[in-house]
C-alpha positions as CSV (number, residue, x, y, z in Angstrom):
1,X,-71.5,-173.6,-135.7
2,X,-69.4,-173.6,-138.2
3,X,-69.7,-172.9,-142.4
4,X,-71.8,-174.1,-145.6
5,X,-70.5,-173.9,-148.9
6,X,-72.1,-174.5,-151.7
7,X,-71.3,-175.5,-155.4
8,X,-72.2,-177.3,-158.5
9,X,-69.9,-179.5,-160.9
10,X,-70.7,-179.7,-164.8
11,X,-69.2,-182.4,-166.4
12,X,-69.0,-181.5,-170.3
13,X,-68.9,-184.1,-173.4
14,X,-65.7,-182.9,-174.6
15,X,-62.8,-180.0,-173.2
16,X,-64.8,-176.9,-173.5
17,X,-63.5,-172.9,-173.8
18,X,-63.5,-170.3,-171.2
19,X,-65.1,-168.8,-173.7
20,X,-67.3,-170.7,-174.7
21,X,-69.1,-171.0,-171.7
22,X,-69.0,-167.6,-171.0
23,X,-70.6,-167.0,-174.9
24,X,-73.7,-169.4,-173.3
25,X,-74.3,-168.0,-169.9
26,X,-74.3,-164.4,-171.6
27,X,-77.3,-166.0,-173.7
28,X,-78.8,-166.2,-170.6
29,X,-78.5,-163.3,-168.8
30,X,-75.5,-164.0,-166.8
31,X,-72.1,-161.7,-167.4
32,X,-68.3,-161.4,-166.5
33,X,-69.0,-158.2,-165.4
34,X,-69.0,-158.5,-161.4
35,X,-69.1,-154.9,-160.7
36,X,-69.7,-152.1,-163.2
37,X,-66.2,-151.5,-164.7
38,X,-64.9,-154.8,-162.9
39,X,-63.8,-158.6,-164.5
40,X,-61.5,-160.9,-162.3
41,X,-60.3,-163.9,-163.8
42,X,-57.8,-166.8,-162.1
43,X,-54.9,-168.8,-163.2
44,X,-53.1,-171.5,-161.2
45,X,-49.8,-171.7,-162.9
46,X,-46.9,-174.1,-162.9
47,X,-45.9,-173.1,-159.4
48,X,-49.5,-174.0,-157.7
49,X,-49.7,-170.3,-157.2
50,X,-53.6,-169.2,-157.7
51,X,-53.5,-165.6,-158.8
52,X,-55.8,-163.3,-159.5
53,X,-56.1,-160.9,-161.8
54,X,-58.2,-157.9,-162.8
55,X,-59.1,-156.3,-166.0
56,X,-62.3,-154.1,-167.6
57,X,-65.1,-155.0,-169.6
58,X,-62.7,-154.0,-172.1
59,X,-59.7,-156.1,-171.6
60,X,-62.3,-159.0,-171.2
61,X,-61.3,-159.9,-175.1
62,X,-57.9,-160.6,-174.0
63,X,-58.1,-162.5,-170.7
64,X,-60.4,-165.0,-172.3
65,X,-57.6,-165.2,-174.7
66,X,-55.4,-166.0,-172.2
67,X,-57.2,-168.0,-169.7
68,X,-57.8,-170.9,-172.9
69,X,-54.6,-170.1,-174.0
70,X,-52.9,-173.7,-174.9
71,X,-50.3,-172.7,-172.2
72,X,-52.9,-172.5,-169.7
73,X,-54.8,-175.5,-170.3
74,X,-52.7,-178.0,-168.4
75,X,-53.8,-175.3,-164.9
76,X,-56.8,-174.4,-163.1
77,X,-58.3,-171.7,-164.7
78,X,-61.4,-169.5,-163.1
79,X,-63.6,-166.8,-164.0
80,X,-66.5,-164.5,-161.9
81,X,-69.7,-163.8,-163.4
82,X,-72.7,-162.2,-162.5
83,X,-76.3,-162.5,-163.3
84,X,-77.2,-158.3,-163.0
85,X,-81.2,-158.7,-163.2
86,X,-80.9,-161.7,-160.3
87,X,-78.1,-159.8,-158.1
88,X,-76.0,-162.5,-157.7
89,X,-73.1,-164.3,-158.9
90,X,-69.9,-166.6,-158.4
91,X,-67.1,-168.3,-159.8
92,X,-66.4,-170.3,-162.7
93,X,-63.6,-173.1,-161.7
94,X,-61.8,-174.9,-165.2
95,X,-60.3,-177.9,-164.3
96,X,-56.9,-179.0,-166.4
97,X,-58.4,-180.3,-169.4
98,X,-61.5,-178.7,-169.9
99,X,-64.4,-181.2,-169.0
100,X,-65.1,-180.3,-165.0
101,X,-66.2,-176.9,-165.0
102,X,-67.0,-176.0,-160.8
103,X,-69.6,-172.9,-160.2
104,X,-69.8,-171.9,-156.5
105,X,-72.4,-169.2,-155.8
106,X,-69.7,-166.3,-154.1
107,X,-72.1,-163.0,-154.5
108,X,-75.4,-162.5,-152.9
109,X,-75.9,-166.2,-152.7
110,X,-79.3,-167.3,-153.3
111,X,-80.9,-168.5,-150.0
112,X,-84.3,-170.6,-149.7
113,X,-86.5,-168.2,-148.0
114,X,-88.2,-171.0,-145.7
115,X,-84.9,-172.2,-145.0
116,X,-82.0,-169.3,-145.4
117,X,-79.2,-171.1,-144.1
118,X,-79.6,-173.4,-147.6
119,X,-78.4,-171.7,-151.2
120,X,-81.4,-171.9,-153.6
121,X,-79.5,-174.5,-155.5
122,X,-82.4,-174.9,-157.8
123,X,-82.2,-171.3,-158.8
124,X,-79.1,-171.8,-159.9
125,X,-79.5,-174.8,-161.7
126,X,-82.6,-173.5,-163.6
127,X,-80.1,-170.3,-164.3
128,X,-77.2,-171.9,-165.3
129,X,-78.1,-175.3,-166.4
130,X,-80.6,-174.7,-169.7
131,X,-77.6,-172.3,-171.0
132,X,-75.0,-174.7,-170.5
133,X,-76.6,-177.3,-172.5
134,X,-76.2,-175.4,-175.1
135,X,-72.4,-175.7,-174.9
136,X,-71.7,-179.3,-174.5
137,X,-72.9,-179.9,-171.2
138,X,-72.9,-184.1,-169.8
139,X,-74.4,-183.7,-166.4
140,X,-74.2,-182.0,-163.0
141,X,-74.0,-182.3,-159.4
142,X,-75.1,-180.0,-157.0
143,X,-74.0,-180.2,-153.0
144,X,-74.2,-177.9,-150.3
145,X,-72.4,-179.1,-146.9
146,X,-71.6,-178.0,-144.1
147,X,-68.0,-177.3,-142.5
């Protein structure tokens, strides 16, 4: 049978911030807050080692610090978020550089009610889309495929 996955690539005007993006989608409802108490963040460092890491709501200050720290922008960089009011959420993917920004819908994926094996990719892009603007934003491509 196999698997779908599902994701959507943003393609910004110039190298944009961690948080930055982060500073629009919480415009828009969305938060880094995946579970009450609970942020995880990435960083793939020098050794190709993707690692994550966890802080609070707190500590969210300092790990946006870090994840557009100048060290850091040379990696792959990621960040959950969470949209509380929809119920669902996923993961923020930073390409080196700053300019391809990858979200993949990772909890409580959207499904089209007529057709649930699909992921509401319009939700998503309504959700995400107007906010991003906002912060630079070029264009987008969406795909869902199956594996």
């Amino acid at each position: 049978m196999g698997s779908r996955s599902a994701d959507i690539d943003f393609t910004f005007r110039s190298a944009t911030t961690v948080r930055a993006v982060l500073d629009a989608l919480t415009g828009a409802g969305w938060s880094a807050e995946e579970t009450p108490g609970h942020v995880s963040y990435l960083i793939n460092d020098a050794d190709n080692m993707f690692e994550w890491y966890a802080t609070t709501p707190e500590g969210l200050s300092e790990a946006l610090a870090l994840l557009d720290a100048p060290g850091n922008l040379p990696y792959t960089v990621a960040l959950n978020v969470h949209h509380p009011e929809a119920g669902t959420g996923g993961m923020l993917m930073f390409s080196p550089g700053r300019t391809d920004v990858s979200f993949t819908p990772t909890m409580d994926r959207r499904r089209i009610p007529a057709a649930p094996e699909f992921t509401e990719l319009a939700w998503y892009l309504h959700a995400l889309v107007p906010a991003l603007v906002t912060a630079g934003l070029d264009g987008y491509e969406a795909t869902e495929v199956r594996h």
